[in-house]
N, C-alpha and C positions, 0 to 999 in steps of 0.2 A: 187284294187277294187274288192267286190264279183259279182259273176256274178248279182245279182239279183240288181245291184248297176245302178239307170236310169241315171247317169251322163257318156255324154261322154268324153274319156279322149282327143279326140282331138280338142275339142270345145277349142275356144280362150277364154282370159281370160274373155275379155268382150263379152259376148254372142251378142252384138248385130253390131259385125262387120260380121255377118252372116245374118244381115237382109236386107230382101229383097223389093221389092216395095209394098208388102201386107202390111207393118207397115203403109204407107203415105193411102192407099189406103182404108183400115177396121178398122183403128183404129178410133174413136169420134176425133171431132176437137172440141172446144170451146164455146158457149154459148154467142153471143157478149154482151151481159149484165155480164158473168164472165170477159172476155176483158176488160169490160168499168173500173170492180172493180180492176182489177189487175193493169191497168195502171195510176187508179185513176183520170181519167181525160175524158170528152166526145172527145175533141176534141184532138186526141196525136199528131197533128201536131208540128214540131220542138223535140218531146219528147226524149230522149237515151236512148232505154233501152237495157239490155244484157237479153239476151234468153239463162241463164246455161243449157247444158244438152238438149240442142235444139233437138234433136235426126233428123227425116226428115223436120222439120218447121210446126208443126202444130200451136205453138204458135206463131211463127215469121211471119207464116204469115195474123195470125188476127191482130198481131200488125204493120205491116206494111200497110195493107186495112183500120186499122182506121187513119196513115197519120206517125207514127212514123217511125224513122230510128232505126236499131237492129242491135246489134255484136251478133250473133249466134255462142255458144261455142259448141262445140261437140267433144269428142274424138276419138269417132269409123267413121273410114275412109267411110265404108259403106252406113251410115249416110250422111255425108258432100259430099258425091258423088250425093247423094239425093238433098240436102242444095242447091247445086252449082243451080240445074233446076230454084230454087225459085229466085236464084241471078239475073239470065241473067233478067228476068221477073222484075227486082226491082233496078236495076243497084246500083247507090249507097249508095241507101237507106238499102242495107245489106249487110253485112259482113259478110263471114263465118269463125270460129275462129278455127284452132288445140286448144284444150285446156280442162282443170278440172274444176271444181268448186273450188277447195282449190289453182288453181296456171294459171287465168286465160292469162298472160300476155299481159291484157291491161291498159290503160294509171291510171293512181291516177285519183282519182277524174272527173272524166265526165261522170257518171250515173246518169239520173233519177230515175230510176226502175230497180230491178235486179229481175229477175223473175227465179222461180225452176218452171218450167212448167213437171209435169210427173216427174220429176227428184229427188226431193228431198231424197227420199228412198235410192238414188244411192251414197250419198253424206258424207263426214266428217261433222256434223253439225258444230261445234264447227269453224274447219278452212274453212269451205267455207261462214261463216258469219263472220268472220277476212277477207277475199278477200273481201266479200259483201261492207264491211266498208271500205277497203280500197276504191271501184269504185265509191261507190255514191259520191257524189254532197253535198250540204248543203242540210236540209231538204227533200233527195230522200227517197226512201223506198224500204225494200224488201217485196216481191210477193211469196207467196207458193199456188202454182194449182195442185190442184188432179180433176182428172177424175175418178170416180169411179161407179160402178157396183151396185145398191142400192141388198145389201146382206141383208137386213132386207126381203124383200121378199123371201120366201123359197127357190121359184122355180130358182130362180134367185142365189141364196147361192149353191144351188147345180149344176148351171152351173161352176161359177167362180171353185169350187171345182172340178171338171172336167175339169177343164181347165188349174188348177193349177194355178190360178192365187189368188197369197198370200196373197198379202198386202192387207189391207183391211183400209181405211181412212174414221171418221168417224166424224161428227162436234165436237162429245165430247172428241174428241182425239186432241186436236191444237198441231204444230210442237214445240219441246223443244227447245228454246232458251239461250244464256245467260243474262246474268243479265244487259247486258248495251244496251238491246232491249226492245221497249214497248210491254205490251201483247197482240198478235196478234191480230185483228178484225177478224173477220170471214161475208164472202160473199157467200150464196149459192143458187146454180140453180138447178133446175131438166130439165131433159130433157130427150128423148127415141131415141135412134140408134136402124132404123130399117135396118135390116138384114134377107135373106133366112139361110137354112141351108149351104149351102158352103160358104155361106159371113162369117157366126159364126165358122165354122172352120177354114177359112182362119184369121181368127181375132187370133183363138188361136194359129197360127204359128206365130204369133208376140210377142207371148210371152215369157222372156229371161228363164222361165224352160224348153221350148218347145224348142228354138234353143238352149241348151246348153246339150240337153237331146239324147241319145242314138236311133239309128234308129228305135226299136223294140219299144221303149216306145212311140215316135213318133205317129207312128201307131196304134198304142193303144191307146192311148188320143184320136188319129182322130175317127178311131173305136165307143169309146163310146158317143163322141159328137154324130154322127151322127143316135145309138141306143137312146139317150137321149133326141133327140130331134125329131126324126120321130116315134119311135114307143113308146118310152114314155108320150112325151108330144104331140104326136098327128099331128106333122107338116110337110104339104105336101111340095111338092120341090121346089113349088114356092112360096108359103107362105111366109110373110113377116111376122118375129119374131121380136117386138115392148119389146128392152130392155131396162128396167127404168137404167138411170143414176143419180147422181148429181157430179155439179163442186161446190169444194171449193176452195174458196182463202182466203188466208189468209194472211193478212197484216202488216207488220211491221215496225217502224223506230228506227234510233239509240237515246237513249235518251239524253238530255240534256246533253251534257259533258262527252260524255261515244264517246271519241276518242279513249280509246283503250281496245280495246275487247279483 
């Protein structure tokens, strides 16, 4: 690696067995009208759904407050160490699972809902909608949730860019499927996470560039958050910075006779 290279070489593979309580703590949780879309149902009492990519439980646990039981899949230890807090609180209404989106091992067939909550990005399209198929049920469906940062605002496009944070999910962008899925519906909310300036820094520590990223660059992110938003955009220490979001979901089922994907 050259020196000027902001990857550290001893970050894990998956940068977020480095995350810490600031992920559950600053990141946006859900929108319960995004909940109500994703699980398709007002009341989810009785409902199964698996939470892929559950990371700390933000989605597992709107879905368990609307009445649903959840298998929470999550790979990184750090994570499910988080996960376990949500369990004792929920006893057997959740599961926390070791596991991928492409190789969940849970049972055939007993999903209602398989939900990519934040996760999708992270995933094999292709084989974790083969696992999808395998889990659900007759008539279940999958759930694709983004949280995202509305980048159409300037000021807003050049935080996330300071922030490094990449992805960018947009209504006219729906998740690519195959051919034995219907085409997604789409569900969207706006909403604003307010934050001071150390709550918007600490958000950016939960970001896997920023945990997988070298000490000096670190610093330097934090640095300019705090240039960009006190002396550029004007905001005092306790000011409360009002960031526009919106939640997509996006919905899918298998079609008609399309048992194998």
């Amino acid at each position: 690696m050259g020196a000027c290279d902001p990857w550290d070489e001893s970050a894990p593979a998956n940068a977020f067995e480095r995350a810490g309580s600031e992920y559950q703590d600053y990141r946006p949780s859900y929108p319960p009208q995004s909940v109500r879309a994703a699980l398709g149902v007002e009341d989810a009492r009785g409902l199964r759904v698996v939470d892929v990519g559950a990371g700390t439980g933000k989605f597992s646990r709107r879905a368990l407050e609307a009445g649903a039981r959840v298998w929470a899949v999550e790979p990184a230890l750090a994570m499910r160490r988080q996960l376990a807090t949500a369990q004792k609180n929920y006893s057997d209404d959740l599961q926390v699972v070791e596991g991928v989106a492409e190789a969940t091992g849970l049972p055939q067939g007993f999903a209602d809902v398989v939900v990519f909550a934040q996760s999708w990005h992270w995933v094999d399209p292709g084989a974790a909608l083969v696992e999808a198929a395998r889990l659900l049920r007759r008539n279940g469906h999958v759930a694709i949730v983004f949280n995202q940062m509305d980048v159409s605002i300037p000021w807003v496009h050049r935080l996330t860019r300071i922030m490094r944070s990449g992805d960018v999910h947009t209504p006219s962008r729906p998740p690519i499927l195959g051919g034995g899925w219907t085409v997604p519906s789409l569900h969207k909310t706006d909403f604003v996470s307010g934050l001071d300036i150390e709550g918007v820094k600490a958000l950016a520590r939960t970001r896997s560039s920023y945990l997988k990223s070298t000490p000096a660059n670190r610093q330097k992110m934090q640095e300019n958050l705090q240039w960009y938003l006190a002396e550029h955009l004007g905001y005092g220490k306790t000011d409360v910075i009002e960031i526009p979001y919106y939640t997509l979901v996006w919905k899918t089922t298998l079609k008609s006779g399309a048992s194998d994907i």
